[in-house]
C-alpha positions as CSV (number, residue, x, y, z in Angstrom):
1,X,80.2,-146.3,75.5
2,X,81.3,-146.6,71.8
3,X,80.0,-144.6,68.9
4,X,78.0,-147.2,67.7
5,X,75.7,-147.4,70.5
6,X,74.4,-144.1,70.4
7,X,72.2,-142.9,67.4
8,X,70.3,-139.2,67.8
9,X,66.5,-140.2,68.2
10,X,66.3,-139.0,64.7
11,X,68.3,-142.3,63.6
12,X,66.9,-144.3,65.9
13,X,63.3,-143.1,64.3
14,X,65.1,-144.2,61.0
15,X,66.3,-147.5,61.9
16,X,62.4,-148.5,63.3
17,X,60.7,-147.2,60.5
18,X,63.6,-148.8,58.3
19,X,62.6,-152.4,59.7
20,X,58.2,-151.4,58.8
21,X,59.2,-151.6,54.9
22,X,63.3,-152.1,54.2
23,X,62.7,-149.0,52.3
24,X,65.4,-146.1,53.5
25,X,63.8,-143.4,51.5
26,X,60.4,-143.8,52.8
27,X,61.9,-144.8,56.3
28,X,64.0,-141.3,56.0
29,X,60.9,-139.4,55.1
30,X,58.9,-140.6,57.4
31,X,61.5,-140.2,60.3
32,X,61.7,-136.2,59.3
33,X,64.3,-136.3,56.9
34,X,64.5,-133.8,54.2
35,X,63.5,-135.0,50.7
36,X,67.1,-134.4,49.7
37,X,69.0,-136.6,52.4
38,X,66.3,-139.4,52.2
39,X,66.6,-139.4,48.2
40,X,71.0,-139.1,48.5
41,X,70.9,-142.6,50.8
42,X,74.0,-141.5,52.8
43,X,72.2,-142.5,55.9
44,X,73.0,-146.4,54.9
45,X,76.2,-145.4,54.7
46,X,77.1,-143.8,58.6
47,X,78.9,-146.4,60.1
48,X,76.6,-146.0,63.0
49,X,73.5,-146.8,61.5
50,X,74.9,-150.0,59.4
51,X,76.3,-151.5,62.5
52,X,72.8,-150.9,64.0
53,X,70.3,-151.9,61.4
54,X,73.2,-155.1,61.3
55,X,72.4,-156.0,65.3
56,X,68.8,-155.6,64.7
57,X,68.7,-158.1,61.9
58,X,70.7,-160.5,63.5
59,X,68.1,-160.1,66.4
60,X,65.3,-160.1,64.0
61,X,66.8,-163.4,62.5
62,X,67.4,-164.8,65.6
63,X,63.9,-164.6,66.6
64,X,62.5,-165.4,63.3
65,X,64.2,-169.0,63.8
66,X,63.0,-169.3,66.9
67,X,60.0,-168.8,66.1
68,X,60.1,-171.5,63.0
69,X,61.5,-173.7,65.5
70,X,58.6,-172.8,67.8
71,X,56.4,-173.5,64.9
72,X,55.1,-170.2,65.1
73,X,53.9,-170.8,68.9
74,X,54.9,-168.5,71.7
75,X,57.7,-169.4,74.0
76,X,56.0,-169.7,77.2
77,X,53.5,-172.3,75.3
78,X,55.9,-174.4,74.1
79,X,57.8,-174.3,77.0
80,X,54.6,-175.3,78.9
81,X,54.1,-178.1,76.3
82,X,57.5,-179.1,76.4
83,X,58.3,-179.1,80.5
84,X,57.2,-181.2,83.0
85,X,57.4,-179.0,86.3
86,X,55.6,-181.6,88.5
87,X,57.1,-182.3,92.3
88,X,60.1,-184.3,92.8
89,X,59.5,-187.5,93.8
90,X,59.9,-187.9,97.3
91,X,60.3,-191.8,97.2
92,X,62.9,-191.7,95.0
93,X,66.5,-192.3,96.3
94,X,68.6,-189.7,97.7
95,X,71.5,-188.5,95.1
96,X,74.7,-189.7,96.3
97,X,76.6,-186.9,98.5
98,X,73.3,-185.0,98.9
């Protein structure tokens, strides 16, 4: 396990109240964070917490083109939409060196 996998819960409180509003101060504050640390804005700056917040927007991102893809429809729908899962046909010719 490397460093930047583990955050305290207090900085992994930050991180998800980070992604409500992309404000750190309020995100600090609201994570119990003193006034002081949440106003200095050191807790951008731990290398553990950049490389995190930098995962979870890729993820973020990731999904938010899926989802323009998806045209805002849920997976499973469009899969549904998009799949034909009906029987094989049993008429049709065997595959060679089935």
């Amino acid at each position: 396990m490397d460093i930047f996998s583990t955050l305290s819960p207090k900085q992994a409180l930050f991180c998800d109240e980070y992604f409500k509003d992309f404000n750190a101060t309020q995100a600090a504050l609201r994570a119990g964070y003193s006034q002081a640390t949440a106003l200095n804005g050191k807790l951008m700056t731990l290398p553990k917490i950049k490389y995190h917040l930098q995962q979870r927007g890729a993820a973020a991102a990731d999904a938010a083109q899926l989802s323009r893809v998806l045209g805002g429809r849920d997976l499973d729908e469009a899969t549904r939409q998009h799949v034909d899962f009906a029987p094989a046909d049993e008429t049709a010719p065997e595959a060679p060196g089935a």
